[in-house]
DOGUGU-956418 format. One record per residue: x, y, z of N, C-alpha, C in turn. Coordinates in steps of 0.001 Angstrom, whole numbers, padded with zeros to 6 digits, always signed. Layout:
REM DOGUGU-956418
XYZXYZXYZ ...
***
This chain:
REM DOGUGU-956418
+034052-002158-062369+035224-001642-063082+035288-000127-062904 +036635+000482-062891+036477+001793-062877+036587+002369-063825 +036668+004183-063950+035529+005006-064678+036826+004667-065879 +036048+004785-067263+037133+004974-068546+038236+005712-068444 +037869+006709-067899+039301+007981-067776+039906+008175-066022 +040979+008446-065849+041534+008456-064398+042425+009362-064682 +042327+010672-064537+043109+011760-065068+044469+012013-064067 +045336+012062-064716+046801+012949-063279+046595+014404-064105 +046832+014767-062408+046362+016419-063054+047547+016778-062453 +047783+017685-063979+049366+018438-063810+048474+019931-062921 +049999+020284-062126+049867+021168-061281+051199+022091-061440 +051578+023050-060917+052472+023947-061347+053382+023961-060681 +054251+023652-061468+056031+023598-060443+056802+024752-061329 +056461+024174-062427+057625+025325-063656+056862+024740-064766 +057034+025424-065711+057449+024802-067365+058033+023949-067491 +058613+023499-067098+060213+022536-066874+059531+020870-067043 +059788+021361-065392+058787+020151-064810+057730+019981-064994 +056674+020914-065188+055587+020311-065956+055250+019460-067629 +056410+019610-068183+055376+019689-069888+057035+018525-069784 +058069+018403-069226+058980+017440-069654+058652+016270-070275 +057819+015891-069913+057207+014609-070311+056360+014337-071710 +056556+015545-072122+055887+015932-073440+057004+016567-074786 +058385+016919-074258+059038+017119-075210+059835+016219-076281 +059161+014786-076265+059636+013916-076910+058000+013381-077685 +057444+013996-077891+056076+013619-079134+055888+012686-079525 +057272+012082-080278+057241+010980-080922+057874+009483-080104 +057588+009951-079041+057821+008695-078277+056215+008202-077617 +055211+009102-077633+054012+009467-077075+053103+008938-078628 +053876+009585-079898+052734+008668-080661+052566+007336-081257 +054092+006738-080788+053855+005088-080964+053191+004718-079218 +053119+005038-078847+052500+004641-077405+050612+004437-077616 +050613+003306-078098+049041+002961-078357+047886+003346-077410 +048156+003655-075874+047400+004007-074880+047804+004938-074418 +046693+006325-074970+046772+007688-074636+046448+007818-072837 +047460+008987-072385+047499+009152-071201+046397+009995-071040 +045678+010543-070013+044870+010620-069787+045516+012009-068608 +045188+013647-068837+045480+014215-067779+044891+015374-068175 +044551+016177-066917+043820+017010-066430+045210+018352-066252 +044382+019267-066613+045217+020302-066289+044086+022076-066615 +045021+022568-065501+043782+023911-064608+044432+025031-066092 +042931+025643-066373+043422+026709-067677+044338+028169-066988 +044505+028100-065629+044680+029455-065019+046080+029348-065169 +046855+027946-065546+048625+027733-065425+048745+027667-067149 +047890+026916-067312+047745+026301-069712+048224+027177-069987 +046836+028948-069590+047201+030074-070458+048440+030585-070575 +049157+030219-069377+050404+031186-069592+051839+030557-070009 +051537+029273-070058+052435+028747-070673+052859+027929-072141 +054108+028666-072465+054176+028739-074005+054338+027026-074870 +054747+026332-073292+055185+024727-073700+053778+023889-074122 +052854+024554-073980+051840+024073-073733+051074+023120-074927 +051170+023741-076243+051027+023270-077458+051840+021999-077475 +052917+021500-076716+053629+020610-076820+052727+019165-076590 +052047+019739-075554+051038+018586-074928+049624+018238-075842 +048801+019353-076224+047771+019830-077069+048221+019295-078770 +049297+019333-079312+049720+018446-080137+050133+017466-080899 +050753+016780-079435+051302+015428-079412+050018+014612-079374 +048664+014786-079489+048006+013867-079825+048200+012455-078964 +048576+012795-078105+049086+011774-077090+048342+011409-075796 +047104+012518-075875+046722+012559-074308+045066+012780-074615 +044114+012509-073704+042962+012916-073079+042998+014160-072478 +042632+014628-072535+042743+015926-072098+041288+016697-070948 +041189+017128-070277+040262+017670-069438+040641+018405-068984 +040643+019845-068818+040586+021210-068389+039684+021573-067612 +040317+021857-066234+039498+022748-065206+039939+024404-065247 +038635+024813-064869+038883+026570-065010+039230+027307-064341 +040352+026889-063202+041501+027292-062362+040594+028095-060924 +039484+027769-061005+038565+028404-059955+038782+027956-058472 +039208+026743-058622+039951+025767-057559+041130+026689-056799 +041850+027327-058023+043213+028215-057536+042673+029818-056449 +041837+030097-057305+041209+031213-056542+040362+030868-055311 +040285+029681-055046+039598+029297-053397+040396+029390-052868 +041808+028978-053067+042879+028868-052396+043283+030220-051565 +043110+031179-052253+043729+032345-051781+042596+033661-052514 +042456+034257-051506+040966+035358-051865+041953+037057-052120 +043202+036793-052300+043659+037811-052265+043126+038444-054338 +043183+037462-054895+042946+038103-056410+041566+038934-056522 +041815+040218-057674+040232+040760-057781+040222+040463-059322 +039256+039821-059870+039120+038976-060697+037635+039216-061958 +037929+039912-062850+036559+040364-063899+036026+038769-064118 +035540+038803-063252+035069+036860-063855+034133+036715-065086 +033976+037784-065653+033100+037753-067276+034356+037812-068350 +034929+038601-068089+036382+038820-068860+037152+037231-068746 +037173+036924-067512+038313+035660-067479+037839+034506-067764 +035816+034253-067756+035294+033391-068684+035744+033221-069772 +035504+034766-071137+035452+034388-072413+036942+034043-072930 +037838+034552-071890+039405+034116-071963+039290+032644-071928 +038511+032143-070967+038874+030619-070958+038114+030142-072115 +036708+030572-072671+035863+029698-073927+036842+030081-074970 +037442+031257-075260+038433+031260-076390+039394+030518-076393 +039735+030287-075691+041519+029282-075001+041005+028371-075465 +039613+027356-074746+039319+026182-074797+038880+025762-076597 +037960+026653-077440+037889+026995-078541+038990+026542-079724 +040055+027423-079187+041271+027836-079963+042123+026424-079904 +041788+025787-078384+042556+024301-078217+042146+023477-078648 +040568+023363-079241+040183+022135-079752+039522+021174-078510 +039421+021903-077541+039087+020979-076201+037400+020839-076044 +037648+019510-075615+035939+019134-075651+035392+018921-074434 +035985+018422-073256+035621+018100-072302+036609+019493-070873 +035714+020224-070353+036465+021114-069568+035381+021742-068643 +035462+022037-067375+034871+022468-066116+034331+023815-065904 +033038+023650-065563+032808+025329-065593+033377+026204-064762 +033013+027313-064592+033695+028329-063594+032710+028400-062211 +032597+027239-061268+032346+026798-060734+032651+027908-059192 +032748+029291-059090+033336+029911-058186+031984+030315-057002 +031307+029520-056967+030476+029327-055419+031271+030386-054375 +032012+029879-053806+032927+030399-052862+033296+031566-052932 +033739+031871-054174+034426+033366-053875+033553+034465-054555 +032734+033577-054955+031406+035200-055460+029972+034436-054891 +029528+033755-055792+028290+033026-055310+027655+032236-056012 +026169+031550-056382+026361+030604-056902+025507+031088-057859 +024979+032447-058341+023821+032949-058837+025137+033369-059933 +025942+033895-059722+027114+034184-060604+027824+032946-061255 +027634+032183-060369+029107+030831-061165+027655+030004-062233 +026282+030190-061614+025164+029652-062733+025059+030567-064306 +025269+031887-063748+024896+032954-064989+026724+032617-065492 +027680+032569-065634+029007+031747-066043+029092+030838-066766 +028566+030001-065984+028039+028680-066894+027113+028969-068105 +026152+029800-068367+025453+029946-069409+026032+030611-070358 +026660+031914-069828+027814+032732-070560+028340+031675-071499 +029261+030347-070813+030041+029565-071209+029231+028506-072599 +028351+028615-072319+027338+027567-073484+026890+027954-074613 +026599+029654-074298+026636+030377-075201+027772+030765-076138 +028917+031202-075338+029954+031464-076156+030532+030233-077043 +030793+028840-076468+031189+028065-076925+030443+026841-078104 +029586+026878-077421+028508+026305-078133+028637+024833-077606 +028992+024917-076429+029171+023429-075907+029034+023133-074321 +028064+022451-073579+028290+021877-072106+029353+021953-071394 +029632+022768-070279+030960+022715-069750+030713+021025-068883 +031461+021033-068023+030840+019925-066668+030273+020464-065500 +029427+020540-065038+029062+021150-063715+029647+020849-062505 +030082+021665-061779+030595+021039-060415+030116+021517-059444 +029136+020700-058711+028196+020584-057351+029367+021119-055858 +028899+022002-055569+029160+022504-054146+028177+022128-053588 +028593+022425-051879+027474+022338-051166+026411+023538-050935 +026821+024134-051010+026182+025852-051183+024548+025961-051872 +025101+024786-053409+023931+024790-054255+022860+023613-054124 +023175+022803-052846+022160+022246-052559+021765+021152-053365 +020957+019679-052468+021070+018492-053057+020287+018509-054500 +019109+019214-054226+018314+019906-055972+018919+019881-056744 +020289+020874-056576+020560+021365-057582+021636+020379-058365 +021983+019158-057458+023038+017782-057823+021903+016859-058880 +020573+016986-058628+019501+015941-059400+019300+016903-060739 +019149+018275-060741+018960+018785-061853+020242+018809-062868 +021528+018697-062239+022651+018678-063112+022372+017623-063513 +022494+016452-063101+022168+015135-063817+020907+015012-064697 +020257+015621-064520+019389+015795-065533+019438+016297-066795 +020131+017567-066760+020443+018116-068076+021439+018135-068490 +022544+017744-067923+023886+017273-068418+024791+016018-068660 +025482+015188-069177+025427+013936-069743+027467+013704-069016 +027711+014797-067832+029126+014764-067262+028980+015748-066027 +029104+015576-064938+028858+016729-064152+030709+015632-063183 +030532+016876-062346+032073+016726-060960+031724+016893-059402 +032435+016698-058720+031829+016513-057260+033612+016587-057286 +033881+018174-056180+034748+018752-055387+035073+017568-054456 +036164+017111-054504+036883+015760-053155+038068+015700-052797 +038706+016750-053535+040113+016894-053099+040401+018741-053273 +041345+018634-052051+041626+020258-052043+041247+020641-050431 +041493+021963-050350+040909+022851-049241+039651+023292-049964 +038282+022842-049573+037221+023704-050142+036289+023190-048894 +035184+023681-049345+034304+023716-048023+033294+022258-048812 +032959+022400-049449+032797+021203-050115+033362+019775-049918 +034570+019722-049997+035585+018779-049864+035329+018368-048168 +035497+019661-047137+035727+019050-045848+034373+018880-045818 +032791+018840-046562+031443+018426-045904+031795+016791-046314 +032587+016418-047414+032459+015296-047861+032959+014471-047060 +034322+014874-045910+035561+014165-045242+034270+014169-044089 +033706+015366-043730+033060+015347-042165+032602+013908-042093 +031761+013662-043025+030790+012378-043308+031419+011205-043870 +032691+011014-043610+033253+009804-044714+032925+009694-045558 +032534+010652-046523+032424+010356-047627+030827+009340-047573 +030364+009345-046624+029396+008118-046890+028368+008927-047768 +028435+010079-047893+026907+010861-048592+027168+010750-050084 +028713+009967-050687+028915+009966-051834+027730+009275-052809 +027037+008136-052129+026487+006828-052782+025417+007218-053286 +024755+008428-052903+023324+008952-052953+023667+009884-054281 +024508+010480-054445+025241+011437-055398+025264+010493-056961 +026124+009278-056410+026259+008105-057508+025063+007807-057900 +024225+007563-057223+023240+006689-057388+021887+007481-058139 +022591+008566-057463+021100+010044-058678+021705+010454-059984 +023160+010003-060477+023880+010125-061466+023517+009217-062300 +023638+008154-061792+023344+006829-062390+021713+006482-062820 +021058+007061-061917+019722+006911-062444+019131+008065-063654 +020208+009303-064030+019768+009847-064984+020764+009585-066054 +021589+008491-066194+023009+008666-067104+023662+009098-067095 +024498+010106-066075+025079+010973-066124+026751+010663-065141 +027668+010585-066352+028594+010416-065600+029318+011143-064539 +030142+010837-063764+030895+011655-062558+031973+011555-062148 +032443+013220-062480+033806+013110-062286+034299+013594-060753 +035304+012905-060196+035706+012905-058639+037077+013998-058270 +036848+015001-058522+037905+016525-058485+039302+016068-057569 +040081+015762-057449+041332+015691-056502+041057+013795-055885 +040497+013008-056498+040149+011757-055790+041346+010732-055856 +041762+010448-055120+042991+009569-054847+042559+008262-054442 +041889+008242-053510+041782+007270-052177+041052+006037-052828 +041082+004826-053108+040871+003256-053363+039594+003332-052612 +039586+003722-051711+038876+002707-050839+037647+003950-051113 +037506+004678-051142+036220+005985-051629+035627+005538-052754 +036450+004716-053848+036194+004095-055126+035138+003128-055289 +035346+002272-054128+035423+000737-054199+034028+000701-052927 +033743+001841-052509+032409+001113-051188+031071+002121-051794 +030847+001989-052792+029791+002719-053230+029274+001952-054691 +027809+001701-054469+027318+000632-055655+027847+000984-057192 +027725+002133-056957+028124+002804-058424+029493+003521-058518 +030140+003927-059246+031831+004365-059406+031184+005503-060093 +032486+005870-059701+032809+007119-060735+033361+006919-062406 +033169+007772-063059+033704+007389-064610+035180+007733-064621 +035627+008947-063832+036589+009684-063803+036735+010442-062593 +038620+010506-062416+038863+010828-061109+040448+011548-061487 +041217+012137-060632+042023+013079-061076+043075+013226-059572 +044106+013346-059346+045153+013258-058546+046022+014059-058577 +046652+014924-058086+048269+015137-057690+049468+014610-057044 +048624+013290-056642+049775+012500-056006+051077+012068-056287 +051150+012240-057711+052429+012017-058087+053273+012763-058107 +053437+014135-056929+053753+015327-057028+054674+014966-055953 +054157+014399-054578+054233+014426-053434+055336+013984-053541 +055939+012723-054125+057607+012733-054507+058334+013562-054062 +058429+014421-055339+059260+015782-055082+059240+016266-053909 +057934+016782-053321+057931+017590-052452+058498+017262-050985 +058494+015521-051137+058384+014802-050026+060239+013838-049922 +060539+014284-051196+061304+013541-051324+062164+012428-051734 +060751+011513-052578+061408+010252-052578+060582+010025-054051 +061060+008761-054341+060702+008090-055853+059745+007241-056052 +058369+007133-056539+057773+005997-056329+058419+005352-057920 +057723+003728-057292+057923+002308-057797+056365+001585-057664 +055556+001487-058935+054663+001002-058837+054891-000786-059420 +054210-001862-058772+054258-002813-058343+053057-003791-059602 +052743-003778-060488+051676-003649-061424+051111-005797-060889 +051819-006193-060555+051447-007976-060102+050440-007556-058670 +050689-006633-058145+049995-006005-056283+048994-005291-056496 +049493-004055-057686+048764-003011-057544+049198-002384-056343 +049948-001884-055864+050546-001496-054763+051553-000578-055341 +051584+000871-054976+052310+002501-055645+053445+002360-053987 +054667+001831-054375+055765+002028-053515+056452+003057-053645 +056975+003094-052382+058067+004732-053065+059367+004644-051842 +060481+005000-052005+061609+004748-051625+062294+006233-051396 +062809+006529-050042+063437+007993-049766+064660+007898-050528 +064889+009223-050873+066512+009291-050999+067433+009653-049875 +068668+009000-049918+069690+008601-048905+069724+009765-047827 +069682+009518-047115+070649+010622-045947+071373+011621-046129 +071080+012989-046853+072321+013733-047138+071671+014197-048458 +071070+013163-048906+071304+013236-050616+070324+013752-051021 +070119+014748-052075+068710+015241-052652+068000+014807-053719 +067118+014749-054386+066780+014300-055617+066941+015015-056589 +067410+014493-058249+067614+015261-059041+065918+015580-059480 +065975+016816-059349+064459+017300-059624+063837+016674-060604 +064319+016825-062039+063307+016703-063446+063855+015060-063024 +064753+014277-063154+064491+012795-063385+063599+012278-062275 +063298+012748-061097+061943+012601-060434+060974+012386-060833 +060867+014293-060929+059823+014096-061688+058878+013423-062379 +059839+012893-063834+059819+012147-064682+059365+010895-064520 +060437+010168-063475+059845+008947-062798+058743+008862-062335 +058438+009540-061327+057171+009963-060307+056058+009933-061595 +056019+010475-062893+055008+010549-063700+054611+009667-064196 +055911+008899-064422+055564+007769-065229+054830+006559-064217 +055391+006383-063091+054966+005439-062413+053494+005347-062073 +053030+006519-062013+051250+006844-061696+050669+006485-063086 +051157+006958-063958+050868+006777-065650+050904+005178-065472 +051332+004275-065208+051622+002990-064622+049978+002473-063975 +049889+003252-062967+048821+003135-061958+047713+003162-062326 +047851+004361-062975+045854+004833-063817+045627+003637-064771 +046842+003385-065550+046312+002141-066421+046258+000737-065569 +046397+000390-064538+046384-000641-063957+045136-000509-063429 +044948+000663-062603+043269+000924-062370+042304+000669-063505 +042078+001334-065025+041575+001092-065458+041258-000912-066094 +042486-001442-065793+042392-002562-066151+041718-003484-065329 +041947-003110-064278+041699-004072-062986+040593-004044-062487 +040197-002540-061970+039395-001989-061339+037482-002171-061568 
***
């Protein structure tokens, strides 16, 4: 079966389009099965809709510490002690329990994103999740599982991490699972989409996280999930014709919201 939680991780288009799906509360608190989504603190902080989501009592919630955003592009210069206690206060102030350390291997090093992480335990008084690069070496994947009871493994994105995982098909995942599993320690799968990454490894993941329901928009067209197949269809719009952005959107959200719970049922 797969992991309890299967997060869609909102990503940044607007205010608009992001939190739409949240300006109706009370349609979210007769909805007996809380959605389940991930979202980066580097877009949360700055947006004012945000309490909309954090309120409605409607959702699971998991927060990554936007460190992902800064791999992307090395142009930012960044007080990463300052933009820690910004995030333990944010996370604090939100009531959030489950959220990702500042995991920035890449753009400083890993002696810094470790002394971060402690910063973070200290200030908060709580375990972030650890997230294993390759940088920090297979050690350092057995000792997270050791002292932590949730750690993450980078699988989606541009990271250097991500392409050691693709070089190898993914086959080096099972050894990862399998040293998780032998200390209790659940694992969460950063950007993991793919079925079939899920499904060939003795042990699963608990939790996994997507943008796929984005690709719509970007791409064009509407998915239609199939819940008798399990099969996520999607249909272009006409020749000529464009999509109305937010009812996309909207659709596109709901239909994955569709998916994660079919995964969790099935899976």
């Amino acid at each position: 079966m797969a992991g309890e939680f299967d997060y869609i991780r909102m990503m940044h288009l607007s205010p608009d389009v992001e939190l739409t799906r949240y300006e109706q509360p009370d349609r979210l608190h007769n909805d007996p099965k809380r959605i389940n989504l991930l979202q980066s603190f580097y877009y949360a902080r700055k947006n004012k809709k945000y309490p909309i989501i954090q309120n409605s009592n409607a959702c699971n919630l998991l927060i990554d510490s936007g460190a992902f955003t800064f791999m992307q592009d090395d142009k930012y210069a960044v007080n990463w002690e300052r933009y820690t206690d910004e995030y333990c206060d944010w996370l604090l102030a939100n009531g959030i329990k489950n959220f990702v350390e500042m995991d920035i291997d890449w753009v400083a090093s890993v002696d810094e994103a470790l002394a971060l992480r402690r910063r973070m335990e200290q200030r908060t008084g709580m375990q972030p999740i650890p997230c294993w690069h390759t940088c920090r070496g297979k050690q350092a994947w057995i000792d997270i599982c050791k002292e932590y009871p949730y750690a993450a493994l980078s699988l989606g994105g541009a990271t250097k991490t991500t392409s050691w995982f693709k070089q190898h098909k993914y086959a080096q995942l099972g050894w990862f699972l399998d040293v998780a599993a032998e200390h209790g320690c659940k694992v969460h799968g950063l950007g993991l989409t793919a079925i079939s990454v899920w499904l060939q490894h003795r042990h699963r993941f608990y939790s996994c996280d997507s943008t796929a329901w984005l690709a719509g928009n970007l791409g064009g067209f509407v998915y239609h999930f199939d819940p008798r197949t399990g099969v996520m269809g999607k249909t272009k719009a006409p020749e000529g014709k464009k999509l109305i952005t937010m009812a996309a959107a909207q659709n596109n959200f709901d239909q994955w919201v569709l998916y994660q719970r079919w995964c969790r049922e099935n899976m």
